[in-house]
KEKOL-510328 format. One record per residue (C-alpha): y, x, z. Coordinates in pm, whole numbers, padded with zeros to 5 digits, always signed. Layout:
YXZ
...
//
This chain:
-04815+03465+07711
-04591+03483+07416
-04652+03254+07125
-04504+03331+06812
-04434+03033+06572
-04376+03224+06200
-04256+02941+05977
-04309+02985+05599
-04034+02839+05364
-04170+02766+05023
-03901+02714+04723
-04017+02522+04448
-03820+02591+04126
-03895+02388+03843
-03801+02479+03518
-03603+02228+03314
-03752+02047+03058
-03575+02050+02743
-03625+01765+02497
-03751+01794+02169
-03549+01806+01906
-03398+01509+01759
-03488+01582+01393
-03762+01877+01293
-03601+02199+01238
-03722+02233+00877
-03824+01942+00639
-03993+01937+00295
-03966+01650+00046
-04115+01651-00304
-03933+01492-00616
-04042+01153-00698
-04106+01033-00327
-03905+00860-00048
-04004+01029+00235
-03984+00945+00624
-03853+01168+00871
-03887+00971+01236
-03610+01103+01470
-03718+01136+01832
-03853+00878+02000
-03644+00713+02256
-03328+00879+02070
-03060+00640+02085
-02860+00666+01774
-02496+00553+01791
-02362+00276+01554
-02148+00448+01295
-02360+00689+01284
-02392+00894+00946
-02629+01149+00787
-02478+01471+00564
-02654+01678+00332
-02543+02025+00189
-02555+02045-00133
-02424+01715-00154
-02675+01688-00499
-03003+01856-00305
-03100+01451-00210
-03030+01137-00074
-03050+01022+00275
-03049+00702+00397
-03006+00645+00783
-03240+00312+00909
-03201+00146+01236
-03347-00134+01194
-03709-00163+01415
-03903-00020+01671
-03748+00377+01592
-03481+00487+01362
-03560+00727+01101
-03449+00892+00794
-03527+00861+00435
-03524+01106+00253
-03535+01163-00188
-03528+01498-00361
-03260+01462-00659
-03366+01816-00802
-03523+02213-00663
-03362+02379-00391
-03243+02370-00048
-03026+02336+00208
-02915+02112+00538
-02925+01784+00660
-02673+01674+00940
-02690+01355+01146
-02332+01293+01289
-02215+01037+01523
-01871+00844+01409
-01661+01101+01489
-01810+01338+01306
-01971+01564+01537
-02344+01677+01466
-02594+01486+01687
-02902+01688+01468
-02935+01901+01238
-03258+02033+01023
-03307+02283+00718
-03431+02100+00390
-03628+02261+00115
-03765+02080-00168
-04116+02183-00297
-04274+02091-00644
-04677+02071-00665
-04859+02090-01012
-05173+02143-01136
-05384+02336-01417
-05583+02068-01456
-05343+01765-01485
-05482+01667-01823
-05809+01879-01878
-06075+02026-01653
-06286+02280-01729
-06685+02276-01641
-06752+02570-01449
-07098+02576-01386
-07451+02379-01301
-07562+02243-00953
-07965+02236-00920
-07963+01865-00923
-07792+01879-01222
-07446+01766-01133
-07141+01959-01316
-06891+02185-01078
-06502+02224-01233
-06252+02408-01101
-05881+02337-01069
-05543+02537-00933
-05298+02371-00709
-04962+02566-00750
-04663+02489-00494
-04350+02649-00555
-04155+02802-00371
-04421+02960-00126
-04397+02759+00230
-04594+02698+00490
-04682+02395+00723
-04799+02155+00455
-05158+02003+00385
-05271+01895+00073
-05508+01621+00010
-05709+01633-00271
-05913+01322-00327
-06131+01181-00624
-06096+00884-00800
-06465+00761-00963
-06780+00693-00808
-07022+01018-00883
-06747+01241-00809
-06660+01440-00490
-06519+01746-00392
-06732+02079-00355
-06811+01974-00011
-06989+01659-00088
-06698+01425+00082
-06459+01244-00184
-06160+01472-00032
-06069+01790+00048
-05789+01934+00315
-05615+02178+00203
-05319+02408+00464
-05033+02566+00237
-05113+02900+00439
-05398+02933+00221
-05278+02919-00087
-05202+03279-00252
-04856+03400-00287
-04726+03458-00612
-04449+03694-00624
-04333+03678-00944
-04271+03297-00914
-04190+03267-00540
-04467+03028-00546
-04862+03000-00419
-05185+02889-00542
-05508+02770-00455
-05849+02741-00641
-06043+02376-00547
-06369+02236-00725
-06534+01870-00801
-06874+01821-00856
-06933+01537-01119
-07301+01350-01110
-07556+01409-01332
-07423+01035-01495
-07112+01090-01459
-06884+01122-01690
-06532+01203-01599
-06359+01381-01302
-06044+01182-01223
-05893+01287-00909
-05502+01313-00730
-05351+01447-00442
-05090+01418-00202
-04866+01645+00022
-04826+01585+00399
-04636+01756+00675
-04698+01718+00995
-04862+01385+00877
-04594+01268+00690
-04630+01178+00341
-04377+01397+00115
-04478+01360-00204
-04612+01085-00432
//
């Protein structure tokens, strides 16, 4: 009797993992705000090291190594864009990350408008939230600032993705339509909002 032993070979082949990058590949900041960007955790940044930003006038950056993670902060000096460089003291580029500076305004930064009448009598007013330019992969919070007011939703804030807003064209920009409701006692709608990305805080 013949016995026939079939072996079966089995070759594993992992794919490397590659790390994430040390800085995100694009980064938004807003005028009047000092904005983190973490680097990646566990990144060990060399002493000496030194951060570079093209146009030298787009913003400041100021490298901190101090505590648990290093990180970057970051403060829009005017519109536009550009790169941000993170060299070690030689001078070769460790990270690197595309920078564009985004402005956020309002129709409604001084006045409101009443828009309509709720059944319980409560006032709605609408509002536009322009961002300019046009960019994607921020949320906006809108958020009220006086008892009796909240946003259409009932809740005193309101999320808001930059892929909804509407492109404008003609302006580069976007835009978005949001509403408050205001209390039958109320009697103004104060409210403010802020920019994040990727949970960041970028604008004041």
């Amino acid at each position: 009797m013949r016995c026939v032993l079939l072996v079966l070979g089995v070759q594993l082949t992992a794919a490397a993992e590659t790390a994430p990058p040390v800085l995100p590949i694009q980064v938004y900041c807003a005028p009047g705000y000092a904005r983190r960007v973490p680097l990646r955790p566990g990144f060990a940044v060399p002493q000496g090291a030194t951060v570079r930003t093209i146009p030298a006038d787009l913003l400041s950056a100021t490298l901190t190594l101090a505590g648990a993670a290093p990180e970057l902060r970051l403060s829009a000096r005017g519109p536009g864009h550009g790169t941000l460089t993170l060299l070690d003291p030689s001078g070769a580029v460790l990270a690197e990350s595309r920078v564009q500076v985004v402005t956020f305004s309002t129709n409604a930064s001084r006045a409101i408008g009443s828009d309509g009448k709720l059944h319980d009598g409560s006032t709605t007013y609408g509002g536009e939230l322009v961002v300019l330019p046009y960019v994607r992969g921020i949320d906006v919070r809108v958020f009220t600032l006086a008892n009796g007011v909240t946003t259409h939703g009932g809740l005193p804030d309101l999320w808001i993705a930059s892929e909804t807003f509407r492109p404008t064209p003609s302006t580069g920009g976007a835009i978005v339509s949001f509403h408050l409701v205001l209390a039958p006692e109320g009697k103004y709608t104060p409210f403010a909002w802020v920019a994040y990305q990727d949970g960041e805080q970028i604008s004041p």
